[in-house]
N, C-alpha and C positions, 0 to 999 in steps of 0.2 A: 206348623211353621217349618219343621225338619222338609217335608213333603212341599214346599212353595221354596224354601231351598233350592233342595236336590232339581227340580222342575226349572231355577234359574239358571243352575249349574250347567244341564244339559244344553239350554240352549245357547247359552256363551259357546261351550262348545262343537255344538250344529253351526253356528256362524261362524266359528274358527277356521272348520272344516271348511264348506262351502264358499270362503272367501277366494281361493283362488283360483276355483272356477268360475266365480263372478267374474274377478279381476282377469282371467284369460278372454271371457265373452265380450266384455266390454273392448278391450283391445284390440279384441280381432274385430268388432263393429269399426273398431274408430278407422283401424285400414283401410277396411272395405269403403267406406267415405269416404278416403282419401284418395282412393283407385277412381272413383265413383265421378268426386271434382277434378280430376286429370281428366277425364273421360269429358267431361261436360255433360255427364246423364244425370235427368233431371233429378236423379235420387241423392244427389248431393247438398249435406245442411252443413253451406258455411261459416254458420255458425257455431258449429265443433271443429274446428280447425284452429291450428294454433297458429302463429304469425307464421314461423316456417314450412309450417303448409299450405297454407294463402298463397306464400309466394311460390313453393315449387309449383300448385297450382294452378296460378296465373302463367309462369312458364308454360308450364305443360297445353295451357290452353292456346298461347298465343304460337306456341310453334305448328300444334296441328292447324290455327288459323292459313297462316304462313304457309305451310305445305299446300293445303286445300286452295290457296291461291295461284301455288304454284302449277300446283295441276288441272287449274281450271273448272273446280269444282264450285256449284252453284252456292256452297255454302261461306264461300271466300265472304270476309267483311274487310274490303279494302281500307274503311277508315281504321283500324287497327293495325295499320302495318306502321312503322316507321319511316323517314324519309328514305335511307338510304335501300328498306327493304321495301319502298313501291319502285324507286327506281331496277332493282335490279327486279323487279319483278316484270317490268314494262321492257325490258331488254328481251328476256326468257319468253315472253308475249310475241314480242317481235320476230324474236329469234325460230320459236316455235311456228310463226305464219310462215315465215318464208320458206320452212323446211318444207312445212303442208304443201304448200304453192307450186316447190322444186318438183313435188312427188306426185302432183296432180290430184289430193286428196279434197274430197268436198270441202273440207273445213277452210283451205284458202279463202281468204278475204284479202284481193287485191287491191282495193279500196287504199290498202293498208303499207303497199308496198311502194321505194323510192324507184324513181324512174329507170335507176339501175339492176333494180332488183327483179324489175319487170321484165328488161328485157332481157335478163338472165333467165328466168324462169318462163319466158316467151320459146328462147334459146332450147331447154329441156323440154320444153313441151310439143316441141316441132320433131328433137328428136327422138323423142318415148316413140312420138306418131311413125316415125321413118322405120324404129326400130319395129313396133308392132305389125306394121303393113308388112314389112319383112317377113316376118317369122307366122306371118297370115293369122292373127291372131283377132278377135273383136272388135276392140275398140280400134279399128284402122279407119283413120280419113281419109282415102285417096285423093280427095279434092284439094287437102291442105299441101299437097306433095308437089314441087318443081320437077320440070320437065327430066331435070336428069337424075332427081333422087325419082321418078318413075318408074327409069330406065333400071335403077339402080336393085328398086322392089320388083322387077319383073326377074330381074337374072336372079336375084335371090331366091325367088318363089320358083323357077324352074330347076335351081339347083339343089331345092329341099324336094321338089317333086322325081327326080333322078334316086335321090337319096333314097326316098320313100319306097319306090320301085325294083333299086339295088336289095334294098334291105326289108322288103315285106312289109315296112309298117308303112301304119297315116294310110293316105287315100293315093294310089299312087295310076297317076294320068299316063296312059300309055301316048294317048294321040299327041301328046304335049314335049314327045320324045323324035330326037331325030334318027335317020335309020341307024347312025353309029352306036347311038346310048341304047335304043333298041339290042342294039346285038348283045352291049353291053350288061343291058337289065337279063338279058335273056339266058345270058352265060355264066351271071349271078345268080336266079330262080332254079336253074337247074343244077348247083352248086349248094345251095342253099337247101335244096331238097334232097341231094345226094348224103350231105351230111345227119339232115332228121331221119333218113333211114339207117344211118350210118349207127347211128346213137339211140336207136332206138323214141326216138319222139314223133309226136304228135306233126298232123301235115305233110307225113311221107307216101309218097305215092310213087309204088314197086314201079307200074310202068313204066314212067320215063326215068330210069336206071337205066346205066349204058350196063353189055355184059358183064364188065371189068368192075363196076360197081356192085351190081348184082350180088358175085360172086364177093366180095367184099362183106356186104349188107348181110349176106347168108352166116358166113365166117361170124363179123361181130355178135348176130343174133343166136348165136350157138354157143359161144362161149358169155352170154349176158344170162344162156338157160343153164347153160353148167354152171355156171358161180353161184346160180339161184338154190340150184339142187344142191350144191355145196354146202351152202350155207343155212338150208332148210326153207329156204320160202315157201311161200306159198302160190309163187308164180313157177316155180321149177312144173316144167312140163319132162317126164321120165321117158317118156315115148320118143323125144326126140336125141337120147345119148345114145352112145356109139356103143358096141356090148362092150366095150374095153372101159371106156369112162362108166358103164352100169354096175361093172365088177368093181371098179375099185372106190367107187362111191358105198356098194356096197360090203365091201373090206372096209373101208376106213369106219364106217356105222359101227361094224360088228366089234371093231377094239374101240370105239367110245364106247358102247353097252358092256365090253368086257371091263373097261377101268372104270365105268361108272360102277359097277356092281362091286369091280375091287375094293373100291374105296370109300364105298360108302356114300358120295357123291355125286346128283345128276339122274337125271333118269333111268333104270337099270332094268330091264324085262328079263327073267332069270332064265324063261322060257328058252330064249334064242342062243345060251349058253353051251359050248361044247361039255360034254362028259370032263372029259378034263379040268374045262375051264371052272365049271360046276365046284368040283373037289377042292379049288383054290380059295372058293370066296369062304370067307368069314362068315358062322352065323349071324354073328351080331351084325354085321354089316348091310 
């Protein structure tokens, strides 16, 4: 009897214990189905829902309806909207064609547009065309183009073809040059090339250097190899300094190596160290 007691006793108290980890798992289930009917995933039993979450629910569901219709997503259920929210929906509809239409986006449907709309969006369409012949770009219709916007794309396209010429880039048409821009492109190129030797880049070609540049180009490229050595690179060419700049590149070295070894600091070769200098440093250092 003692023994079917003690056996009742304990498990009163196992259920004691363990209740409010039931009572935690069950609560966190009941969220999770509540996230679950916001969501509209089929793993939703609305039938553990209490009335105020039915309705947040139903909220929840009817706004991402709304949205999805708003963006035109295939899963819109237009009978679920309300009056005032199909109207403004069919504006946002509207409103979104005509943009497409303005932008020459496939998704226009002029079917859809008011006669004013059209010939607004006629209006942009002729001039995206004016604009891209212009700037010689793909989608160019020349055939849709009036005698004087022709005119208009020809001086355009010869004065991007100058540009191109002056300036290296694009494809640039010599024969499409008269002899003035000729002189022009030419006084450019060799401008344009004075400076890449000047600056050390790419596309320099010493030749056509006047002396005056030459001797220029020579100067920058000498002090572009001292600063290198200066600095340690690994482009410092040693062979081209003057014995004046060899000495004091290599003076300046030998008191880094002295204070690095002073100090403890830096790379220090103890080797290169005068007798003197030797006696100053610190063992420990």
């Amino acid at each position: 009897m003692k023994a079917s007691l003690r056996i009742c006793l304990w498990a009163q108290v196992a259920c004691f214990s363990l209740w409010p980890i039931l009572a935690f798992a069950q609560s966190s289930d009941l969220v999770e189905n509540l996230a679950n009917c916001k969501a509209g995933r089929e793993t939703c039993d609305g039938s553990r829902l209490s009335p105020s979450q039915s309705a947040d629910a139903a909220l929840a569901r009817h706004e991402r309806n709304t949205s999805n219709c708003r963006n035109g997503y295939d899963s819109c259920d237009h009978s679920k909207l309300s009056e005032p929210e199909t109207i403004a929906l069919a504006v946002a509809e509207h409103q979104r064609n005509v943009s497409d239409c303005n932008d020459g986006m496939r998704s226009c449907d002029r079917s859809k547009l008011t006669q004013s709309e059209a010939r607004a969006v006629a209006t942009a369409e002729q001039q995206r065309n004016l604009d891209n012949c212009k700037d010689a770009l793909g989608n160019c219709d020349l055939s849709k183009l009036t005698p004087s916007q022709t005119g208009r794309v020809n001086e355009a396209r010869r004065q991007i073809n100058i540009s191109d010429c002056k300036n290296g880039t694009g494809i640039c048409d010599h024969s499409g040059l008269t002899p003035s821009e000729t002189r022009e492109v030419t006084a450019a190129e060799h401008q344009r090339n004075a400076q890449n030797c000047q600056n050390g880049w790419d596309e320099c070609d010493h030749s056509k250097l006047t002396a005056s540049e030459a001797r220029q180009t020579g100067y920058s490229e000498h002090q572009r190899n001292l600063a290198a050595c200066k600095d340690g690179q690994q482009t410092c060419d040693y062979t081209k300094l003057t014995a004046l700049e060899a000495r004091a590149l290599a003076d300046a070295e030998h008191k880094r190596n002295y204070t690095a070894c002073l100090k403890g600091y830096g790379y220090c070769d103890p080797s290169r160290l005068t007798v003197e200098e030797a006696r100053t440093i610190h063992p420990g250092n």
